[in-house]
N, CA, C and O atoms as a CHARMM CRD file, in Angstrom:
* protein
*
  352
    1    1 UNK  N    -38.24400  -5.31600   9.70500 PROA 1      0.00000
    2    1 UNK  CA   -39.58100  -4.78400   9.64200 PROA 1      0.00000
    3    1 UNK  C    -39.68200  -3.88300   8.40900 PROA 1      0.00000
    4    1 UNK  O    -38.83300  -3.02000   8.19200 PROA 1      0.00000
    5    2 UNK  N    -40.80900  -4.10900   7.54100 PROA 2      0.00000
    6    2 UNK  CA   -40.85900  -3.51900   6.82200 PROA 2      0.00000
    7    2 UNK  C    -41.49900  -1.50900   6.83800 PROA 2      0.00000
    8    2 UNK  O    -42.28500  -1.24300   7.74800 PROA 2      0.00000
    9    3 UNK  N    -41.23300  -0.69800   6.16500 PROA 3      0.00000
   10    3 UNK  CA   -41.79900   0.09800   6.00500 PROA 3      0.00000
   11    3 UNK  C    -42.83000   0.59700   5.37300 PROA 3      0.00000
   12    3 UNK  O    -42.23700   1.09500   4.41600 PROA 3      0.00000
   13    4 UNK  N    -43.85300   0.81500   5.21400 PROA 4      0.00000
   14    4 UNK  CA   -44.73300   1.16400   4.20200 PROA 4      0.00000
   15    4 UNK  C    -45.32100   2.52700   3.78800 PROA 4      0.00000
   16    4 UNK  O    -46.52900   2.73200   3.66700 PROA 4      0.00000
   17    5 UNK  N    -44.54700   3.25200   3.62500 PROA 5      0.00000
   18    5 UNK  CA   -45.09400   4.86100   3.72700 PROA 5      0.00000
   19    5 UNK  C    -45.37200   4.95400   2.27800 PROA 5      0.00000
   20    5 UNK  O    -44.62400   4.65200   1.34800 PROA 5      0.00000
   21    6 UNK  N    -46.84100   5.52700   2.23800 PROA 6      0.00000
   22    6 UNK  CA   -47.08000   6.42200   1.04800 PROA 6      0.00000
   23    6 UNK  C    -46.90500   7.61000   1.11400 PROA 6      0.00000
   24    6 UNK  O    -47.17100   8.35600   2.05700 PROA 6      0.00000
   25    7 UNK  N    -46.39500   7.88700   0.00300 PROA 7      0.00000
   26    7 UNK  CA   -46.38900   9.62400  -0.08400 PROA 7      0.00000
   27    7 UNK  C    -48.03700  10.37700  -0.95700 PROA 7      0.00000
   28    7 UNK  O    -48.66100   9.60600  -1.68700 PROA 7      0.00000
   29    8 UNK  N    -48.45000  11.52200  -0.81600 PROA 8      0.00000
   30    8 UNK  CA   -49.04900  11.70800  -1.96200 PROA 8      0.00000
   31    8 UNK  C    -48.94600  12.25700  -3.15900 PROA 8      0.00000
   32    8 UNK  O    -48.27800  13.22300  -3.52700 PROA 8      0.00000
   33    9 UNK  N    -49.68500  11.53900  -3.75600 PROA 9      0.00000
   34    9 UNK  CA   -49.10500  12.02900  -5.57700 PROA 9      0.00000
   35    9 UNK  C    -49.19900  13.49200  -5.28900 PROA 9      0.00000
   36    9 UNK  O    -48.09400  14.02700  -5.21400 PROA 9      0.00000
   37   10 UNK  N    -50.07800  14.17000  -5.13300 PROA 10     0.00000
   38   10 UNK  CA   -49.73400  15.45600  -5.41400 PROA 10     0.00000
   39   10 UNK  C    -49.10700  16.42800  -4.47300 PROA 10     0.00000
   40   10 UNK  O    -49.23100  17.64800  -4.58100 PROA 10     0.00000
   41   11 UNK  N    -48.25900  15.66700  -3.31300 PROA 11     0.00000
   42   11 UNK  CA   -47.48900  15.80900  -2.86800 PROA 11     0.00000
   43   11 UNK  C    -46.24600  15.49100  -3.36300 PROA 11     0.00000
   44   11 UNK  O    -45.30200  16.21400  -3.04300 PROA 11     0.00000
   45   12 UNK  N    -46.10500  14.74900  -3.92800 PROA 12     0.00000
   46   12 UNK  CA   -44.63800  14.47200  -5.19500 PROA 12     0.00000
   47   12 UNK  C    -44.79700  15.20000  -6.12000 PROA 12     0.00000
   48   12 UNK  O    -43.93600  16.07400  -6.21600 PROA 12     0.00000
   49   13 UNK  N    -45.60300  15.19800  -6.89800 PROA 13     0.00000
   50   13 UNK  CA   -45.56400  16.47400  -8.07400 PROA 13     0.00000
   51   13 UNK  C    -44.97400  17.50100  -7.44200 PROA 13     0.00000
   52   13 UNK  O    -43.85100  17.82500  -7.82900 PROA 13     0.00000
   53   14 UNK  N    -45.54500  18.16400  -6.43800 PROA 14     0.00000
   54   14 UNK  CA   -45.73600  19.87800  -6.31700 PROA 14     0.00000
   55   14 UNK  C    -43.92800  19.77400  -5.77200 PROA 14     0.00000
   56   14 UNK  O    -43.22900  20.49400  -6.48500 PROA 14     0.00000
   57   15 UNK  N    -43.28900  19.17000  -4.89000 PROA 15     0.00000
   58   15 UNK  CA   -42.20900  18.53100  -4.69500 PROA 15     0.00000
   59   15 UNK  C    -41.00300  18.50400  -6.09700 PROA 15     0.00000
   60   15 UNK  O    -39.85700  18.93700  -5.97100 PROA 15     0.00000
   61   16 UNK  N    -41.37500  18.10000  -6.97900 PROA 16     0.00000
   62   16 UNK  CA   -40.56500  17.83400  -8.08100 PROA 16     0.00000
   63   16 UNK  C    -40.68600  19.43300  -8.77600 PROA 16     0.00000
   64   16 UNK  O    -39.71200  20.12600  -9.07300 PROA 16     0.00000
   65   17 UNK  N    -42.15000  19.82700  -8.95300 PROA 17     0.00000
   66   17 UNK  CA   -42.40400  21.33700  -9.99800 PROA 17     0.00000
   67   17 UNK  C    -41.65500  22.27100  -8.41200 PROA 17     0.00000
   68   17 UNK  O    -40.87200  23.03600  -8.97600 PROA 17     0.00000
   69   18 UNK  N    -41.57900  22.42800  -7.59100 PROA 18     0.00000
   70   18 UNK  CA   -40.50200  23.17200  -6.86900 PROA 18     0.00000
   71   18 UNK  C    -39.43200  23.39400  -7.08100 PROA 18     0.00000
   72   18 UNK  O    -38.84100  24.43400  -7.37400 PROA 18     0.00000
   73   19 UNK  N    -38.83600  21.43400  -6.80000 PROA 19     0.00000
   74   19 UNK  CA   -37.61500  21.85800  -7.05500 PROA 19     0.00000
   75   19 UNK  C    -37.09600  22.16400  -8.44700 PROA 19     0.00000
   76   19 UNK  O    -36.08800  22.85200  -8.61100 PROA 19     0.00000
   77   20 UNK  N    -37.74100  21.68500  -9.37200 PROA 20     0.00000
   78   20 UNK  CA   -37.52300  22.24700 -10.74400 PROA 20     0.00000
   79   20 UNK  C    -37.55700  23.71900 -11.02900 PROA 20     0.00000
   80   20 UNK  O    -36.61600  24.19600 -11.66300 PROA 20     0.00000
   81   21 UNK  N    -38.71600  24.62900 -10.55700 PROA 21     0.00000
   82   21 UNK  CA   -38.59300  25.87100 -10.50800 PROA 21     0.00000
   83   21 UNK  C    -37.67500  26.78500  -9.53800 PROA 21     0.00000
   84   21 UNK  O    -37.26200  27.93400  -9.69800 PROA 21     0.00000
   85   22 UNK  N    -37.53600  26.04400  -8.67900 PROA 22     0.00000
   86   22 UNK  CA   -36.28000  26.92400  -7.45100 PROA 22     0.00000
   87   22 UNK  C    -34.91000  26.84400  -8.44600 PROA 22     0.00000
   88   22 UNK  O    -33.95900  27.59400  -8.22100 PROA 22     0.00000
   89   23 UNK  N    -34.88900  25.93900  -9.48700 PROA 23     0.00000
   90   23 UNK  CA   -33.76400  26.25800 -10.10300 PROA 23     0.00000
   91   23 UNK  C    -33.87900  26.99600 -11.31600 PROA 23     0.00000
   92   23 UNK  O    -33.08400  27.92700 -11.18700 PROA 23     0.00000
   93   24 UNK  N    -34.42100  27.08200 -12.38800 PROA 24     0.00000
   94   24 UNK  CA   -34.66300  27.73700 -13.59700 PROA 24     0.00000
   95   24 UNK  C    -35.59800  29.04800 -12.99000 PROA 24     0.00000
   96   24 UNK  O    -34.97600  30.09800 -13.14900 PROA 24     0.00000
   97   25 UNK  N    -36.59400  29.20000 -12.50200 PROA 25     0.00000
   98   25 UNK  CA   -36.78400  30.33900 -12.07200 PROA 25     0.00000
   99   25 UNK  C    -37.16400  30.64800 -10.49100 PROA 25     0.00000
  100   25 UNK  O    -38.26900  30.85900  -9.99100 PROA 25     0.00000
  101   26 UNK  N    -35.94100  30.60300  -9.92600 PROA 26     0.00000
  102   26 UNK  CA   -35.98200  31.31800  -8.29800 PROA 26     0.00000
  103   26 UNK  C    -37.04400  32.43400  -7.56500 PROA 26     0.00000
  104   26 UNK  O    -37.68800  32.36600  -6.51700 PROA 26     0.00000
  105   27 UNK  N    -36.93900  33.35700  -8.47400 PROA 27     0.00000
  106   27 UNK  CA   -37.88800  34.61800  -8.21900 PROA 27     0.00000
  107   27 UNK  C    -39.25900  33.94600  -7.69700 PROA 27     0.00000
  108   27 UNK  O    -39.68900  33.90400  -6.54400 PROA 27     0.00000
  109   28 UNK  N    -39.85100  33.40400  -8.95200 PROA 28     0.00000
  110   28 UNK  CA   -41.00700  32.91800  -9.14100 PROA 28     0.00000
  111   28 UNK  C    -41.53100  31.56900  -7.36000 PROA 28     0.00000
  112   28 UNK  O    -42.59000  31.46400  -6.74200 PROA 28     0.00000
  113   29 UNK  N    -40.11100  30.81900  -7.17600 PROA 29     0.00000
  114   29 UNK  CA   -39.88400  29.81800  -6.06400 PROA 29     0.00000
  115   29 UNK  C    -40.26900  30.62500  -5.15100 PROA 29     0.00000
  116   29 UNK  O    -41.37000  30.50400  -4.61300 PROA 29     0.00000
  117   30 UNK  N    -39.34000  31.64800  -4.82100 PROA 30     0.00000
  118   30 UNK  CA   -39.88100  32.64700  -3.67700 PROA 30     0.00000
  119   30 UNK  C    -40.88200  32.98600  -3.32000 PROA 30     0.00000
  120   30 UNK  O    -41.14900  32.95900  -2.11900 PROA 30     0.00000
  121   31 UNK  N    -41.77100  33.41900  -4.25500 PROA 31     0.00000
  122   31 UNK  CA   -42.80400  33.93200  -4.10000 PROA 31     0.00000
  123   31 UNK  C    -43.74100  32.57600  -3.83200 PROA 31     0.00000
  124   31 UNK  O    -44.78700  32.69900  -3.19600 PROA 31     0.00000
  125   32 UNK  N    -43.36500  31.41700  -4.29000 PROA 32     0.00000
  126   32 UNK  CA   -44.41500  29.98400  -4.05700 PROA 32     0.00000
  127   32 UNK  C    -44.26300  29.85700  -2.18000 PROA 32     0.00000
  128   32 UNK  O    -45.00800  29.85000  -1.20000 PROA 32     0.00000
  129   33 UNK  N    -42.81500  29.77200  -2.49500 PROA 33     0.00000
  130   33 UNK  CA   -42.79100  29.52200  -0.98600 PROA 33     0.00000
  131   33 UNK  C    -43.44100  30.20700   0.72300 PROA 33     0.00000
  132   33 UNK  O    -43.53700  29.71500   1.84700 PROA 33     0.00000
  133   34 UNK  N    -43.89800  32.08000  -0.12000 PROA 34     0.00000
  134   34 UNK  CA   -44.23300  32.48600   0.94300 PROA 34     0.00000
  135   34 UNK  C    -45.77700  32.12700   0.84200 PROA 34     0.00000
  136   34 UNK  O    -46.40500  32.65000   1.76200 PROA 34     0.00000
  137   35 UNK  N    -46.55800  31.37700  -0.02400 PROA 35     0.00000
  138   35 UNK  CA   -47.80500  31.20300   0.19600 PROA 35     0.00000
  139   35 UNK  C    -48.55600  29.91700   1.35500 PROA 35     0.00000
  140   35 UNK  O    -48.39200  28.70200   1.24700 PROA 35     0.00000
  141   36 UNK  N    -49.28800  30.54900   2.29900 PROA 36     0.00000
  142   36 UNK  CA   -49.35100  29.80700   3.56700 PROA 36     0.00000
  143   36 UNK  C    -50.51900  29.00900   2.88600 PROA 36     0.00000
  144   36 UNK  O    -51.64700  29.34200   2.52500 PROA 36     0.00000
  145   37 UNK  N    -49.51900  27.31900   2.83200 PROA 37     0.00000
  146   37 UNK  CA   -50.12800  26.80900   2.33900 PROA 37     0.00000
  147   37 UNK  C    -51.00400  25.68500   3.54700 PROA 37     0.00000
  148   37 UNK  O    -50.85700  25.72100   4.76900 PROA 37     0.00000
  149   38 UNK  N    -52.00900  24.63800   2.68200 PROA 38     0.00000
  150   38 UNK  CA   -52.67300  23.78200   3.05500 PROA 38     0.00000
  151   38 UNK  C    -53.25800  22.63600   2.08800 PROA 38     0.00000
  152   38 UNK  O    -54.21800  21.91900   2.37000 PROA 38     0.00000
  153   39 UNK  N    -52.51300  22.58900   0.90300 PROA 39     0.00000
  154   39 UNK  CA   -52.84500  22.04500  -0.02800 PROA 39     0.00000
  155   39 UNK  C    -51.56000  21.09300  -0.38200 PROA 39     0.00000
  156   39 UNK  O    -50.58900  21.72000  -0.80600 PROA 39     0.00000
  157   40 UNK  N    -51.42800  19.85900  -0.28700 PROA 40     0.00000
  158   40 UNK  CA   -50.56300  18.68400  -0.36300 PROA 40     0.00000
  159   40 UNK  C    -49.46500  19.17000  -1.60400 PROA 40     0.00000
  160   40 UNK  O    -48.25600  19.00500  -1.44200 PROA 40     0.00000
  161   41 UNK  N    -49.99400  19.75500  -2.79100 PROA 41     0.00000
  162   41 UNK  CA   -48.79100  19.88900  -3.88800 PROA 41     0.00000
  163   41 UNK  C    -48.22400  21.28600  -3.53500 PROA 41     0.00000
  164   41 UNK  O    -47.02700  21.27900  -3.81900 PROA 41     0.00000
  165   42 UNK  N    -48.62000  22.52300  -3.01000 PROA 42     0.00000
  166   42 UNK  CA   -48.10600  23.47500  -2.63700 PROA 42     0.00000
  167   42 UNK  C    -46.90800  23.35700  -1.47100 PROA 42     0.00000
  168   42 UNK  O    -45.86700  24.01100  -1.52600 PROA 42     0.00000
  169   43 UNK  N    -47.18100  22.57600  -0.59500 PROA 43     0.00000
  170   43 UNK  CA   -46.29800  22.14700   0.41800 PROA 43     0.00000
  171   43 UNK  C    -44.90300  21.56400   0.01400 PROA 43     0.00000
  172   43 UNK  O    -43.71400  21.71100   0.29500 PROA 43     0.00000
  173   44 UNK  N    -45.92200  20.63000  -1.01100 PROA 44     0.00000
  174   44 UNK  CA   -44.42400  19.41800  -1.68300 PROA 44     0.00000
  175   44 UNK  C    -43.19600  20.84800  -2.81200 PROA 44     0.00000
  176   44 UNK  O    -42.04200  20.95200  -3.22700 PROA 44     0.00000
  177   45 UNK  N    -44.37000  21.54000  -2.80600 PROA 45     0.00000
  178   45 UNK  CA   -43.46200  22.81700  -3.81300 PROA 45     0.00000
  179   45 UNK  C    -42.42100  23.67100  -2.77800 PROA 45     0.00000
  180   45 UNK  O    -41.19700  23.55600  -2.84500 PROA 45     0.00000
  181   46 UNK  N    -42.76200  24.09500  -2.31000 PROA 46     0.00000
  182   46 UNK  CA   -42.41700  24.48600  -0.85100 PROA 46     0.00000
  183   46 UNK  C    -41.07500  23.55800  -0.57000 PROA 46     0.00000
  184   46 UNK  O    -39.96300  23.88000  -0.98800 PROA 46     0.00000
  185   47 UNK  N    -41.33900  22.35800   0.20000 PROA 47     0.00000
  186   47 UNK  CA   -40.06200  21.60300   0.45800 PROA 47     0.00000
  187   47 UNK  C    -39.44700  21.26900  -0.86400 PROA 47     0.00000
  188   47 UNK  O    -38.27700  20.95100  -0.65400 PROA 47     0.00000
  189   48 UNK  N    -39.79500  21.19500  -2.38100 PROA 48     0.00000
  190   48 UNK  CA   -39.06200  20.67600  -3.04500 PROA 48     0.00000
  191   48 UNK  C    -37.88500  21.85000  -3.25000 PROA 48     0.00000
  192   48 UNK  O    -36.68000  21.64700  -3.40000 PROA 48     0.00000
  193   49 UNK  N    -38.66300  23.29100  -3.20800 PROA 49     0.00000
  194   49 UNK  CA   -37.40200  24.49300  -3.19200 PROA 49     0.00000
  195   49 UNK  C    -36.37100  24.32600  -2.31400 PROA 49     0.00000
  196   49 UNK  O    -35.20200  24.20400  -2.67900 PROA 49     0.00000
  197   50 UNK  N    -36.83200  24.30900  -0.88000 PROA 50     0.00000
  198   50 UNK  CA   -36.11500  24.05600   0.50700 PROA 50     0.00000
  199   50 UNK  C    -35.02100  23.07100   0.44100 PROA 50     0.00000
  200   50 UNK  O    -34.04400  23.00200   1.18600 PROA 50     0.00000
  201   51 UNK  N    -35.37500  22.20300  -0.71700 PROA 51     0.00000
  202   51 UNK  CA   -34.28900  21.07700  -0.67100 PROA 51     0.00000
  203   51 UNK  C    -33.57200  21.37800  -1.98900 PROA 51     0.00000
  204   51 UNK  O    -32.64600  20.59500  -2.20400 PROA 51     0.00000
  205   52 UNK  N    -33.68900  21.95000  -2.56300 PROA 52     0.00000
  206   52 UNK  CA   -33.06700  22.12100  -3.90800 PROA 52     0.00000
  207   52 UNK  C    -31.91400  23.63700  -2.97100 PROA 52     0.00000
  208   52 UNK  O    -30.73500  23.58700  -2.62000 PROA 52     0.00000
  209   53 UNK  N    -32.72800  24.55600  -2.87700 PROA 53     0.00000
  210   53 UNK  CA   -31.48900  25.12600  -2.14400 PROA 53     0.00000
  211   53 UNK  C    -30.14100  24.60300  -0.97000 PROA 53     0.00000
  212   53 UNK  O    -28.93300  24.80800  -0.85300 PROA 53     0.00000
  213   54 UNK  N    -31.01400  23.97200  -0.38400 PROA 54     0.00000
  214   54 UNK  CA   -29.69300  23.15800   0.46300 PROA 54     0.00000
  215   54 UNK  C    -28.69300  22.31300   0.21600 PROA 54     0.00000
  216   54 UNK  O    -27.72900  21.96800   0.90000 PROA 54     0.00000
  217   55 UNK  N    -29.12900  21.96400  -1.08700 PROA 55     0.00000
  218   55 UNK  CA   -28.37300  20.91800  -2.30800 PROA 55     0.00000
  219   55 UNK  C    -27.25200  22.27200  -3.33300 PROA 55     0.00000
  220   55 UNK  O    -26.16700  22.17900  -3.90600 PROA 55     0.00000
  221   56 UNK  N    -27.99200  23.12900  -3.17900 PROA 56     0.00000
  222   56 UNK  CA   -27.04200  24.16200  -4.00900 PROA 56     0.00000
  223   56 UNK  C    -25.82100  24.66600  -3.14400 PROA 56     0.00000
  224   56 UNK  O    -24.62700  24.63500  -3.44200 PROA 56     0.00000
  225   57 UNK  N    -26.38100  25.10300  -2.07700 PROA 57     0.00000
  226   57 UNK  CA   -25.72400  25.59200  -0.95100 PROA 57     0.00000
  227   57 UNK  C    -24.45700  25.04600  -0.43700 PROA 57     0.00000
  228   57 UNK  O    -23.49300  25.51800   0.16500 PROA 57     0.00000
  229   58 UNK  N    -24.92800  23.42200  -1.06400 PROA 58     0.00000
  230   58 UNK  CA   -23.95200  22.25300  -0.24600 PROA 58     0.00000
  231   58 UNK  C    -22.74000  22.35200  -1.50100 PROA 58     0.00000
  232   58 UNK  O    -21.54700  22.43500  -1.21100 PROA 58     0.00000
  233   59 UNK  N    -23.16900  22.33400  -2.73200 PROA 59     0.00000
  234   59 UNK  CA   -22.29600  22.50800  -3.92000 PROA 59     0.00000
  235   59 UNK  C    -21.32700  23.69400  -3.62700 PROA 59     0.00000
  236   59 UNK  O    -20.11100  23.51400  -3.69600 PROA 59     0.00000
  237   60 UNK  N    -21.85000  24.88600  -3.30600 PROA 60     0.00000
  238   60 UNK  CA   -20.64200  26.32900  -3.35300 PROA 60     0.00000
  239   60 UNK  C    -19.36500  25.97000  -2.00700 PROA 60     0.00000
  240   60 UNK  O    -18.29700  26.54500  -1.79600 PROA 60     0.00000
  241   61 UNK  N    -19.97000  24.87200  -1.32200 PROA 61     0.00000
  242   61 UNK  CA   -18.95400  24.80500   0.17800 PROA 61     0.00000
  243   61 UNK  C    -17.72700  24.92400  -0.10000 PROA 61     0.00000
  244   61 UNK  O    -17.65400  24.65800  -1.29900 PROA 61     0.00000
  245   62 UNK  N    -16.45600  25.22500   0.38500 PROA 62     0.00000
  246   62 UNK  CA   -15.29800  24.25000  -0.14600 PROA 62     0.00000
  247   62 UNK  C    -15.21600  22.41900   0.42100 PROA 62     0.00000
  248   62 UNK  O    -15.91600  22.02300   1.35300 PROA 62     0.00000
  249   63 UNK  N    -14.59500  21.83100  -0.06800 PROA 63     0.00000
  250   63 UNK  CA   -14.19900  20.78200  -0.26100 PROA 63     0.00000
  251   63 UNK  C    -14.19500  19.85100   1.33000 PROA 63     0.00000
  252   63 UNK  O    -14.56100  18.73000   1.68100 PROA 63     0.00000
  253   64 UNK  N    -13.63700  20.90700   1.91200 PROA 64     0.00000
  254   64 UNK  CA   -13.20300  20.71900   3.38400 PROA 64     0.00000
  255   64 UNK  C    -14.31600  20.67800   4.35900 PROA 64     0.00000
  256   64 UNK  O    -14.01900  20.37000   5.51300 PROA 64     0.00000
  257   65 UNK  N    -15.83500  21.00000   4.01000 PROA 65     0.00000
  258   65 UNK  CA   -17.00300  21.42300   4.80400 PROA 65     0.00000
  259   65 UNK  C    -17.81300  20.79000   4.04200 PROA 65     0.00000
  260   65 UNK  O    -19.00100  21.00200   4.28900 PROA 65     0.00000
  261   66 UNK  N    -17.52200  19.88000   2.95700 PROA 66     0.00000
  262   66 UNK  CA   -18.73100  18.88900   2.12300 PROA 66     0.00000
  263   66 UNK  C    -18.72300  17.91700   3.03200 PROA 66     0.00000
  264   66 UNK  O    -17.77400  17.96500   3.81500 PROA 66     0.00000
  265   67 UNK  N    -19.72400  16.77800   3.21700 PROA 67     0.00000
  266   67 UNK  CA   -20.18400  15.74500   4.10000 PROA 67     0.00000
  267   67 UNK  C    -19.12900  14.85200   2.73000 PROA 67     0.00000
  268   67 UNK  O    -19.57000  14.80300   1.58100 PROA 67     0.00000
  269   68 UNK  N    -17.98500  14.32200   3.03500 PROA 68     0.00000
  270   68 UNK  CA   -17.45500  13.23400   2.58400 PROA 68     0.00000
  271   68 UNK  C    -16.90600  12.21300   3.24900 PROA 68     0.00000
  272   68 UNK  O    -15.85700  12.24100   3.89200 PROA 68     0.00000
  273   69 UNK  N    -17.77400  11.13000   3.05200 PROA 69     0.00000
  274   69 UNK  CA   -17.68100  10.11200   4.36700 PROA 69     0.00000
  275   69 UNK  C    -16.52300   9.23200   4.16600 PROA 69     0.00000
  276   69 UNK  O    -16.14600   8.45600   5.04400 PROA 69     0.00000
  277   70 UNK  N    -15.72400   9.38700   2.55800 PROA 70     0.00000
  278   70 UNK  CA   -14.70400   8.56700   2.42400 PROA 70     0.00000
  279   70 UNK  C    -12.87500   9.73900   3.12100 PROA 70     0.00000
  280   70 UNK  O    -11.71300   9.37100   3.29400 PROA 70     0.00000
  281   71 UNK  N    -13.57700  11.14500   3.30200 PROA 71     0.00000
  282   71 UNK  CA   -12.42600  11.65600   3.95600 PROA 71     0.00000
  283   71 UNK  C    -12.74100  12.25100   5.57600 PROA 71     0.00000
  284   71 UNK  O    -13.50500  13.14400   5.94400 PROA 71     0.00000
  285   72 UNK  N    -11.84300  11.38600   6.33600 PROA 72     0.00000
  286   72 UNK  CA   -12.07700  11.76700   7.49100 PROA 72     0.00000
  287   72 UNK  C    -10.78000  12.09400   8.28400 PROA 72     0.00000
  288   72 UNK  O    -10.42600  11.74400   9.41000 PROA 72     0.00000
  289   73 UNK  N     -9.97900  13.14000   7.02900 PROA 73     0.00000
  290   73 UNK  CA    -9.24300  13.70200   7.70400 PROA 73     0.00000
  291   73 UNK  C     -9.07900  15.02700   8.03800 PROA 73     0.00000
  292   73 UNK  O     -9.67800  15.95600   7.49700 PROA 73     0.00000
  293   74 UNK  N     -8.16200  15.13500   9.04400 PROA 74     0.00000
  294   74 UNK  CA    -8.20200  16.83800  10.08900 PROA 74     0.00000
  295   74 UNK  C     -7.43200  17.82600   8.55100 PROA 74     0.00000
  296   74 UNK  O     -6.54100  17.50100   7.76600 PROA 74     0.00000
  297   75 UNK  N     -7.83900  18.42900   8.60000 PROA 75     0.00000
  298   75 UNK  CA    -7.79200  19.84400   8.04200 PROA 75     0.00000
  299   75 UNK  C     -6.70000  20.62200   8.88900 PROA 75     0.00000
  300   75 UNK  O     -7.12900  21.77400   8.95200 PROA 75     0.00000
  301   76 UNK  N     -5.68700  20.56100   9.46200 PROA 76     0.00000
  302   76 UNK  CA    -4.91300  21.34800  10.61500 PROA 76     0.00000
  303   76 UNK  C     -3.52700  20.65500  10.14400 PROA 76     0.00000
  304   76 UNK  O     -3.57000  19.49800   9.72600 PROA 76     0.00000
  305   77 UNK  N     -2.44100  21.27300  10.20200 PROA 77     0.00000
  306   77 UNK  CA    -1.10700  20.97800   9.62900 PROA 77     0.00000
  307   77 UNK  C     -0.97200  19.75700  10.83700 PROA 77     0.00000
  308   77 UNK  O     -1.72200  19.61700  11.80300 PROA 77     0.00000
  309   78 UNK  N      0.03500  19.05300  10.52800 PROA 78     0.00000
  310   78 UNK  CA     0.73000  17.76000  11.14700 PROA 78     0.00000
  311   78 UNK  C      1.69700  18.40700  12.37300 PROA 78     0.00000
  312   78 UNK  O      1.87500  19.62400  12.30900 PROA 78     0.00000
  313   79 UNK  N      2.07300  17.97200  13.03300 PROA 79     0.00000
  314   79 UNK  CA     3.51200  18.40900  13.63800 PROA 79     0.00000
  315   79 UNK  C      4.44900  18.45700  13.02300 PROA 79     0.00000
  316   79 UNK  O      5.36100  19.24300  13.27800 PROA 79     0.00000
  317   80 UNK  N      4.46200  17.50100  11.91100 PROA 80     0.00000
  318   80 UNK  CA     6.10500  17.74600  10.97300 PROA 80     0.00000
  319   80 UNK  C      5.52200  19.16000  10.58000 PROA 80     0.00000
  320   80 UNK  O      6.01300  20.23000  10.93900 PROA 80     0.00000
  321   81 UNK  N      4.80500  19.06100  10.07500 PROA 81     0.00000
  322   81 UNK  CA     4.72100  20.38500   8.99000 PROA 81     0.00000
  323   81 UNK  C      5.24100  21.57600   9.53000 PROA 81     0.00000
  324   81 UNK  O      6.09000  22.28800   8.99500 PROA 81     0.00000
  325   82 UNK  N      4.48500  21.82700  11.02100 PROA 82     0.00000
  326   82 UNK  CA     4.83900  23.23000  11.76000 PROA 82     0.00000
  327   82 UNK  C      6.34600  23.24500  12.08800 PROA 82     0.00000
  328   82 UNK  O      6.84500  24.33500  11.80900 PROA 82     0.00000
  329   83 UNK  N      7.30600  22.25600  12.65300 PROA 83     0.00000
  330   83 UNK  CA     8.61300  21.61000  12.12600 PROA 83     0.00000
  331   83 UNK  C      9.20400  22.52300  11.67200 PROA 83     0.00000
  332   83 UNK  O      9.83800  23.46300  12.15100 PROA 83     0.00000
  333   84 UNK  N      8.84500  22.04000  10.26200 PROA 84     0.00000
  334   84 UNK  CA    10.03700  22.47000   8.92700 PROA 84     0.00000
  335   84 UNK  C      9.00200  24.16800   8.59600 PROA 84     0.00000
  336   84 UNK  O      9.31100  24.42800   7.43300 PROA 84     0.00000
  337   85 UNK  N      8.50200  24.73800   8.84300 PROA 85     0.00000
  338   85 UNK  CA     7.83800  25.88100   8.80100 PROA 85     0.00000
  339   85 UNK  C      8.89700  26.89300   9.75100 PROA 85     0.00000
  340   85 UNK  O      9.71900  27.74400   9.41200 PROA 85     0.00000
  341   86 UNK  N      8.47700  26.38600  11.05600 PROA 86     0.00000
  342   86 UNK  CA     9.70100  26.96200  12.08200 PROA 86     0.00000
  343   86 UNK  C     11.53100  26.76300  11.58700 PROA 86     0.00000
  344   86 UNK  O     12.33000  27.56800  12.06600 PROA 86     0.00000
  345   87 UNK  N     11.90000  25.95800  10.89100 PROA 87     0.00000
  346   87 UNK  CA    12.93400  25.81900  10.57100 PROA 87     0.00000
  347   87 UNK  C     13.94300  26.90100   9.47800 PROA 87     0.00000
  348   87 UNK  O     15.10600  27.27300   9.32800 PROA 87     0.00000
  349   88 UNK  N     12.67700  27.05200   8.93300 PROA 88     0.00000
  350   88 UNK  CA    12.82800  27.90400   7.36100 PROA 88     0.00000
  351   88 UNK  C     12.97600  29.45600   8.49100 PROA 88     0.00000
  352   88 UNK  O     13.12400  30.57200   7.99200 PROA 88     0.00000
């Protein structure tokens, strides 16, 4: 089944000039974001910050707490390891 969603243009703009400004000037994002909006490109500005921060946020993680779907291994020593730990 197909999907057909439009978005609106000036709901993509305000979306893109967000997330563009949540990064080069934050201050300025902040202050977009607390305006209670009702206007399709203010909103898209709004979520485009919202998502540009959660994208930043996701960058500072360590390694071990990034969504990497090609590592799905435990983070917790082996049994050998604790082993030769106790041995020493």
């Amino acid at each position: 089944m197909e999907e057909n969603t439009k978005i609106d243009p000036d709901y993509l703009k305000g979306f893109n000039a967000g997330y563009i400004i949540a990064q080069y000037e934050p201050e300025l994002a902040e202050k977009l974001s607390k305006i209670e909006a009702v206007s399709p490109r203010i909103v898209g500005m709004q979520q485009g910050r919202e998502q540009f921060i959660k994208e930043h946020l996701k960058e500072k993680l360590p390694n071990w707490l990034k969504d990497n779907p090609n590592q799905n291994k435990s983070h917790t020593p082996s049994k050998d390891q604790n082993k030769q730990i106790d041995k020493e």
